[in-house]
SERO-4910 file (N, C-alpha, C, O; in steps of 0.05 Angstrom, whole numbers):
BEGIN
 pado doro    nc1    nc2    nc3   cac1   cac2   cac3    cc1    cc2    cc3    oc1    oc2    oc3
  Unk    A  -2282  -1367   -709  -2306  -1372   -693  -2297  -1376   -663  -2277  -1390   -659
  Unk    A  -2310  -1366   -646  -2303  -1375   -617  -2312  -1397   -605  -2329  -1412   -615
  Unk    A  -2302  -1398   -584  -2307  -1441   -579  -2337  -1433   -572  -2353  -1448   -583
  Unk    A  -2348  -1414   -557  -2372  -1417   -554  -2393  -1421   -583  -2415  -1432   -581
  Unk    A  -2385  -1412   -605  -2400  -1414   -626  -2390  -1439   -642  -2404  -1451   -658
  Unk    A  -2368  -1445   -636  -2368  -1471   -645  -2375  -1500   -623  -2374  -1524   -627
  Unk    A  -2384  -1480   -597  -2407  -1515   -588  -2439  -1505   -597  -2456  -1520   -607
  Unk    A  -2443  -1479   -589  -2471  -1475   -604  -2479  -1488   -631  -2499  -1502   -636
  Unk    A  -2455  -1480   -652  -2458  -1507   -672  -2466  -1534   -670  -2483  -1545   -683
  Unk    A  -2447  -1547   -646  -2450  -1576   -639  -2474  -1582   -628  -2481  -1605   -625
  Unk    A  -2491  -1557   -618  -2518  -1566   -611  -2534  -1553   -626  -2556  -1546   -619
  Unk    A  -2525  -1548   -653  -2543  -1544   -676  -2561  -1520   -672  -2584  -1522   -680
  Unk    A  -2549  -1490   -657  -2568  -1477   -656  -2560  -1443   -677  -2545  -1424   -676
  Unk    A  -2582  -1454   -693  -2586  -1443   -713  -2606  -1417   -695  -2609  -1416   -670
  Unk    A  -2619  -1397   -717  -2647  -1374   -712  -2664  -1392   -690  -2670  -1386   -667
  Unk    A  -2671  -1414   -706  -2694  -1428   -685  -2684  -1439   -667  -2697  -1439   -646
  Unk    A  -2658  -1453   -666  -2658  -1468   -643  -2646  -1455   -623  -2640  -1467   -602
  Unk    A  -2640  -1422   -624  -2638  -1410   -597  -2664  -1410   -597  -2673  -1424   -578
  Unk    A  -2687  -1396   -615  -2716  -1387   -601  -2724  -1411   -581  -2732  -1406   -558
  Unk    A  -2722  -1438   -592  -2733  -1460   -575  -2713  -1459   -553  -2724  -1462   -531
  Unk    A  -2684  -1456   -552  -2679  -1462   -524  -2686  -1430   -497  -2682  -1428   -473
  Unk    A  -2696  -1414   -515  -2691  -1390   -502  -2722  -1388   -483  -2727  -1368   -469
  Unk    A  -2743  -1413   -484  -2756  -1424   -476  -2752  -1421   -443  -2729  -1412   -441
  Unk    A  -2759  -1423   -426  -2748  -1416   -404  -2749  -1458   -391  -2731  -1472   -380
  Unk    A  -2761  -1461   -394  -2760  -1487   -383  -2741  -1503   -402  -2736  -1525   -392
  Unk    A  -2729  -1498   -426  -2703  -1505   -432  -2679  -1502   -418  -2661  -1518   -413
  Unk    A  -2683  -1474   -412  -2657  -1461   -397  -2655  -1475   -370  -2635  -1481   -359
  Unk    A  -2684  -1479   -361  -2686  -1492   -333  -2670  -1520   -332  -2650  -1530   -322
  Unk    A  -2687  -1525   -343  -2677  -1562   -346  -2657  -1571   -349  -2649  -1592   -340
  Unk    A  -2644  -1551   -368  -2623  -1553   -367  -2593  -1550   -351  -2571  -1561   -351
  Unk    A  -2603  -1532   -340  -2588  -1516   -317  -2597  -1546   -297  -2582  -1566   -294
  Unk    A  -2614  -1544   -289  -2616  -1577   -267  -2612  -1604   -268  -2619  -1623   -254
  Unk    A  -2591  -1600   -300  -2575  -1624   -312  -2552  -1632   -298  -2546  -1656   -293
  Unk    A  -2538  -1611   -290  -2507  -1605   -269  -2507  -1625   -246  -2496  -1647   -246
  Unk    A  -2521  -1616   -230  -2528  -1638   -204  -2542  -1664   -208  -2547  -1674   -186
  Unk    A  -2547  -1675   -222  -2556  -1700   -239  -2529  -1711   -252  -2520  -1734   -247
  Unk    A  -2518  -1695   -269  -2493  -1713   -276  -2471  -1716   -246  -2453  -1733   -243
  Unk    A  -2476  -1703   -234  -2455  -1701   -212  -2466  -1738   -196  -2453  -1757   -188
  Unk    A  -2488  -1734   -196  -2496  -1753   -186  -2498  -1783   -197  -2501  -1803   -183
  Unk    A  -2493  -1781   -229  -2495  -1806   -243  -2463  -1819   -243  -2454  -1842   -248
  Unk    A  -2448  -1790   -235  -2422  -1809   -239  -2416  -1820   -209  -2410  -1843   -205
  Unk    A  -2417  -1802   -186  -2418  -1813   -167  -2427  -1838   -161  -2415  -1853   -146
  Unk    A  -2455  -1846   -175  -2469  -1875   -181  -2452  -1891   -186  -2466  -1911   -187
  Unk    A  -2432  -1898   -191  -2409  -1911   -191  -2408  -1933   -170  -2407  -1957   -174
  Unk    A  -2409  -1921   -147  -2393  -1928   -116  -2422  -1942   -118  -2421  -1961   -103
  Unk    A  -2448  -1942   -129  -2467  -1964   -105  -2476  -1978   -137  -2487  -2000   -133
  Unk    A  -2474  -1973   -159  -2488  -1986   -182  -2456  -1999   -198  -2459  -2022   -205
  Unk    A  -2436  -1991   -203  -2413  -1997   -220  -2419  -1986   -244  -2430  -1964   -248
  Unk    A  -2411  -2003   -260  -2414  -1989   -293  -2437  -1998   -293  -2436  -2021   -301
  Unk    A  -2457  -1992   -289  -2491  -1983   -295  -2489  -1957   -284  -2512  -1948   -282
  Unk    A  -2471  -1939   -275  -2482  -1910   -275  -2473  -1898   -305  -2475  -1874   -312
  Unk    A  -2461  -1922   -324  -2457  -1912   -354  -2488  -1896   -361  -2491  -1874   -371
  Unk    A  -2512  -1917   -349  -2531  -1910   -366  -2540  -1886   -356  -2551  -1876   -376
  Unk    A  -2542  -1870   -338  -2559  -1853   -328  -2535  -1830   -335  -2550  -1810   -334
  Unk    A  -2512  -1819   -339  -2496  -1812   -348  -2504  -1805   -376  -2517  -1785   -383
  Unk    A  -2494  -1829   -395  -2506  -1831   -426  -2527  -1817   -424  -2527  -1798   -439
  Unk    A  -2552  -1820   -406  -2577  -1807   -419  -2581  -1777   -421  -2595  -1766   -438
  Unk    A  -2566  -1760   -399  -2566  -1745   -384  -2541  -1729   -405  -2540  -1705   -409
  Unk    A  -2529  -1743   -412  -2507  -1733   -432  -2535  -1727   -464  -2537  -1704   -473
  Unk    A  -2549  -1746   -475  -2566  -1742   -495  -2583  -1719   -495  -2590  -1704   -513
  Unk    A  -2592  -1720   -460  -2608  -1703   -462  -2603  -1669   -461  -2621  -1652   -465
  Unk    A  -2574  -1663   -454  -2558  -1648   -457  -2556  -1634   -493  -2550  -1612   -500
  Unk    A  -2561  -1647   -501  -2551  -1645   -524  -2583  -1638   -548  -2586  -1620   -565
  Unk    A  -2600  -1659   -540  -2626  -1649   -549  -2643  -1624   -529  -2655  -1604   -538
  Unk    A  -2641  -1628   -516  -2649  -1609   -494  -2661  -1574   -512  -2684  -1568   -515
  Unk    A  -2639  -1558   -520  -2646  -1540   -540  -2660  -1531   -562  -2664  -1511   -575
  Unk    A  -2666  -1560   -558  -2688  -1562   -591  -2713  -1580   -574  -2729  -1593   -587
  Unk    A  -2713  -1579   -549  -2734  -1602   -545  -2763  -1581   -530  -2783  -1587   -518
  Unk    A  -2755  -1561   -536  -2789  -1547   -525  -2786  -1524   -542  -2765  -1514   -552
  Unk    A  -2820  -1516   -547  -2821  -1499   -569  -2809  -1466   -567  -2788  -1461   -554
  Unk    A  -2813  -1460   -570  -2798  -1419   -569  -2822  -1413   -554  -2845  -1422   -560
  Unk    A  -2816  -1395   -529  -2829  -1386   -500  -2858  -1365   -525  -2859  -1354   -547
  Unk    A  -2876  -1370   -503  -2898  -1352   -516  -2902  -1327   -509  -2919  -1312   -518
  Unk    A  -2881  -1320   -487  -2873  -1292   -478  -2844  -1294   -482  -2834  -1316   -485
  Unk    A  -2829  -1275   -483  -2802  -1258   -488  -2784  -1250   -456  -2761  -1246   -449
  Unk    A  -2807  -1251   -446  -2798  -1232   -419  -2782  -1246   -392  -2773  -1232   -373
  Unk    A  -2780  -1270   -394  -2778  -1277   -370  -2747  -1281   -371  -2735  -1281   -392
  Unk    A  -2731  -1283   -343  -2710  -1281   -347  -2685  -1297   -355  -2664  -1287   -361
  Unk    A  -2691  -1324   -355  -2677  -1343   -364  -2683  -1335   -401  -2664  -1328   -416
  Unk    A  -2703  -1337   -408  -2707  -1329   -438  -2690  -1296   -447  -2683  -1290   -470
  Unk    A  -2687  -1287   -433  -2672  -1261   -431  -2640  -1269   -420  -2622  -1255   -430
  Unk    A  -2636  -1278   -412  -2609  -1289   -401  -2598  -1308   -430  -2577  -1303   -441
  Unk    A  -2616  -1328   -440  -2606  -1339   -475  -2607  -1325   -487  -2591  -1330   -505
  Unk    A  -2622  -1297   -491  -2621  -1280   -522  -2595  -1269   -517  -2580  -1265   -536
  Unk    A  -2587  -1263   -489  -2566  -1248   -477  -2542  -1269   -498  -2538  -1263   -522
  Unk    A  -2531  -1287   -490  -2520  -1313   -491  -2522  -1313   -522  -2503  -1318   -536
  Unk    A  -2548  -1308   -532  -2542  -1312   -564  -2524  -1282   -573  -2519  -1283   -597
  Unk    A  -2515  -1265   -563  -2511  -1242   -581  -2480  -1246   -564  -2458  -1238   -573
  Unk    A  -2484  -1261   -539  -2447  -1267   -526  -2436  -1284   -552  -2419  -1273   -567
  Unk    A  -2444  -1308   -557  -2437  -1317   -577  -2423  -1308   -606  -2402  -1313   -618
  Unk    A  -2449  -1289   -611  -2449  -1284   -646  -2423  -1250   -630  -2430  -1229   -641
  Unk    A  -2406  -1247   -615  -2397  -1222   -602  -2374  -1213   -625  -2365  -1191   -621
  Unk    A  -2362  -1232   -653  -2348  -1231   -672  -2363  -1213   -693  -2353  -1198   -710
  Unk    A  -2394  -1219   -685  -2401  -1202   -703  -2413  -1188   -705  -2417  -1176   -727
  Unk    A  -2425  -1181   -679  -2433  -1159   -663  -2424  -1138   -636  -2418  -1145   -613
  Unk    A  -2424  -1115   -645  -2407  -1105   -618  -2412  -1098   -602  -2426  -1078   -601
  Unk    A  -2404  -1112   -579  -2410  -1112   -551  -2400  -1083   -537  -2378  -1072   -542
  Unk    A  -2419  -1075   -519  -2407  -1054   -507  -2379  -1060   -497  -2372  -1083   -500
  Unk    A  -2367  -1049   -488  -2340  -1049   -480  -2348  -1066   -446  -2336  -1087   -441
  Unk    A  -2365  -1055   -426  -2357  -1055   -400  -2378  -1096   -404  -2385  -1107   -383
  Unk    A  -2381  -1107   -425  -2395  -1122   -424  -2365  -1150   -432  -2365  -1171   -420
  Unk    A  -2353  -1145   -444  -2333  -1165   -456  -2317  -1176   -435  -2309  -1199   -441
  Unk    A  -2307  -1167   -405  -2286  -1191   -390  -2303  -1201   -366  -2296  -1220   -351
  Unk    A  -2326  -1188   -364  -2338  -1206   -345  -2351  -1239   -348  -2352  -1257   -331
  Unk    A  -2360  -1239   -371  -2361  -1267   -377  -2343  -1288   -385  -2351  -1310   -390
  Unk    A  -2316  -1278   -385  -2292  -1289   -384  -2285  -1295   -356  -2280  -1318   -351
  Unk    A  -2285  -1281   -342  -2282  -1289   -319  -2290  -1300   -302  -2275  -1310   -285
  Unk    A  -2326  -1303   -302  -2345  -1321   -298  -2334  -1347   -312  -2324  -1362   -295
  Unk    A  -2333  -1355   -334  -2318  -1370   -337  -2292  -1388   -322  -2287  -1412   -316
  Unk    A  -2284  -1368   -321  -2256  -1372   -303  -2257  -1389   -271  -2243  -1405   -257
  Unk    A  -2280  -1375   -268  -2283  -1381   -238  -2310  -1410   -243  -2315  -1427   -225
  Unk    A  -2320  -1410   -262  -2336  -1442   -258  -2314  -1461   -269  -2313  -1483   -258
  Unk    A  -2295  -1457   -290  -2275  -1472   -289  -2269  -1484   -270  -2275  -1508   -267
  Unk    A  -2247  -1460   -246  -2246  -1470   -223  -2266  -1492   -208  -2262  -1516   -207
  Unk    A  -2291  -1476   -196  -2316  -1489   -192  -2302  -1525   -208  -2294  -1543   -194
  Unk    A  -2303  -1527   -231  -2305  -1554   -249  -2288  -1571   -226  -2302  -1584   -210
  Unk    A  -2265  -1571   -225  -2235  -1581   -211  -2243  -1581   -186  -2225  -1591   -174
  Unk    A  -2259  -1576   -171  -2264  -1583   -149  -2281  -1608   -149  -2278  -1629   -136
  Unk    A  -2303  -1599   -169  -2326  -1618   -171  -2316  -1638   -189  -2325  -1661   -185
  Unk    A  -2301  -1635   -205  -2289  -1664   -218  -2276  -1687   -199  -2280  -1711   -198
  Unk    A  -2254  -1663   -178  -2244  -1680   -150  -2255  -1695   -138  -2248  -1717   -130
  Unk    A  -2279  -1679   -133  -2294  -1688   -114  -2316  -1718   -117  -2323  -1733    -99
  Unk    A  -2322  -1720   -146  -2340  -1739   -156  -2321  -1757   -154  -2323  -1774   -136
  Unk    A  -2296  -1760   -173  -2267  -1777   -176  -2258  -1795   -151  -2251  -1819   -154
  Unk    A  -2260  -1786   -132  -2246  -1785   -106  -2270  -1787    -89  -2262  -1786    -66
  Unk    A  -2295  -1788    -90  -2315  -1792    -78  -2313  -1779    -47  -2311  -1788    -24
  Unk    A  -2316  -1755    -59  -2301  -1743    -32  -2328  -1726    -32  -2336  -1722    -55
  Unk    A  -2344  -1716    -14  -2374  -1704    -12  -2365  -1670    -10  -2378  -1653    -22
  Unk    A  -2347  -1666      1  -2348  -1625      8  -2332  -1620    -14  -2335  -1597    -22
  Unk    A  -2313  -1635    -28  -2306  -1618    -55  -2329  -1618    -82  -2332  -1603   -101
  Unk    A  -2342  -1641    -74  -2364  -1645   -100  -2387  -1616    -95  -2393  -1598   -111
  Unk    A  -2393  -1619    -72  -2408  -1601    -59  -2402  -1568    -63  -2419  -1553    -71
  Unk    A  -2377  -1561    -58  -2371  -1533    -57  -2360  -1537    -92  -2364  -1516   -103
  Unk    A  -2350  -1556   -109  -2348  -1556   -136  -2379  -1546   -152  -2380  -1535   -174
  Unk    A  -2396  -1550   -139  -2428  -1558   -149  -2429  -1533   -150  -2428  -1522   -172
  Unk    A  -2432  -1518   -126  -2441  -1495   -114  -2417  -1469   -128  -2425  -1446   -127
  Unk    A  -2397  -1474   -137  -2383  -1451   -145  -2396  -1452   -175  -2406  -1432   -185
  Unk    A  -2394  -1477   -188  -2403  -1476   -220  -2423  -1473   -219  -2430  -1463   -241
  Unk    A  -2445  -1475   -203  -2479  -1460   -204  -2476  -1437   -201  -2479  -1421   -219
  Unk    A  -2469  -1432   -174  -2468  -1391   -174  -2454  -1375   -202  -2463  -1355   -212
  Unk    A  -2433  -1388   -208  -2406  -1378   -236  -2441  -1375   -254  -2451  -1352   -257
  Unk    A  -2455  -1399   -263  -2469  -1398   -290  -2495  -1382   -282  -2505  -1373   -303
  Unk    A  -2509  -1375   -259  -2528  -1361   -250  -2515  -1325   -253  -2530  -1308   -262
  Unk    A  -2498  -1322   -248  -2482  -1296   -253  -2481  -1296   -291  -2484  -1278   -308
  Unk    A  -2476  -1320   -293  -2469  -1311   -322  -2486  -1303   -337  -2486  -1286   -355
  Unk    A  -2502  -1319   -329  -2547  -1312   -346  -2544  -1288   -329  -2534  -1272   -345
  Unk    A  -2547  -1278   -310  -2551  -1248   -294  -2539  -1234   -321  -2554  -1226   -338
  Unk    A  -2509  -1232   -325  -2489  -1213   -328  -2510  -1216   -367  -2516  -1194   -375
  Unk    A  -2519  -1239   -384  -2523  -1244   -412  -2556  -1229   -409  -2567  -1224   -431
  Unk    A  -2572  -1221   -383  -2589  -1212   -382  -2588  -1178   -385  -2596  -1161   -402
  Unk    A  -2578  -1178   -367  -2558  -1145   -376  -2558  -1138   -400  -2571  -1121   -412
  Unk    A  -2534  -1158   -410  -2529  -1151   -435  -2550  -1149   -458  -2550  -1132   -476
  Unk    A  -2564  -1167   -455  -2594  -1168   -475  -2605  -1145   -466  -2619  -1133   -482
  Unk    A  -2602  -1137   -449  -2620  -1110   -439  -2595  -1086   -454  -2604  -1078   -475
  Unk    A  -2576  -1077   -450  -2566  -1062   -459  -2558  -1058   -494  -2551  -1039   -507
  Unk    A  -2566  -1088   -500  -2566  -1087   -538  -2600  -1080   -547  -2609  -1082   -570
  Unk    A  -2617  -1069   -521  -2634  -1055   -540  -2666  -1071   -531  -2689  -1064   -531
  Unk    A  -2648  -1104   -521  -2671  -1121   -513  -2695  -1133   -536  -2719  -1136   -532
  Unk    A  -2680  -1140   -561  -2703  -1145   -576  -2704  -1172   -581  -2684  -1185   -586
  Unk    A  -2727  -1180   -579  -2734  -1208   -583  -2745  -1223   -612  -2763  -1213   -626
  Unk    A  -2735  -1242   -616  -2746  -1252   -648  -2774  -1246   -662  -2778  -1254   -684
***
């Protein structure tokens, strides 16, 4: 199993619980989780250990988030097209991906990694332009990556549950 299918596991997403996250205001919300945690740990420097709690929650809601709105009542929109994308990146052991579709999302990868180590620096070290340009490389990296899983849902035919 690939690590991506074994955290899709860890957030329990079965048939339905992609349809519910493929929801577009899942994908949203979730995606505008990043800059919130950036901010709960930073909470540090003016709250101390009370930015545990806004962290913790933000970490829960991370986690329910996928299962917490129902399956989109349209198919079409692009974040919902960017997860179906994402669901067939996943299941890619057992379905085959076109060829020109397999190292770009590795590499997207690669480069929000990067993105991570800046923004880890930067929160750590309370330092504002590495958190900043950390923020901004791992947003653009995962906005490419829904682009690049949109594609791909488009090139597997585009079919929706």
């Amino acid at each position: 199993m690939t690590v991506e299918g074994r955290i899709a596991a860890a957030f329990r997403l079965d048939a339905e619980g992609w349809a519910r996250h493929a929801n577009p205001w899942s994908g949203w919300t979730r995606f505008a989780t990043l800059p919130l945690l950036a901010l709960a740990v930073w909470s540090r420097a003016w709250i101390g250990w009370w930015a545990v709690l806004p962290l913790a929650l933000l970490l829960v809601w991370l986690w329910l988030n996928p299962r917490a709105f129902p399956p989109p009542d349209r198919w079409d929109a692009w974040m919902t097209r960017g997860v179906l994308g994402e669901q067939l990146w996943v299941a890619r052991d057992a379905v085959k991906l076109p060829p020109h579709h397999r190292r770009m999302p590795h590499l997207l990868a690669a480069l929000g990694g990067l993105g991570l180590v800046f923004l880890l620096w930067g929160i750590i070290m309370l330092e504002f332009w590495p958190t900043l340009l950390g923020l901004a490389v791992v947003i653009l990296a995962k906005l490419w990556f829904i682009d690049r899983m949109v594609w791909l849902h488009h090139d597997m035919g585009g079919e929706t549950p």
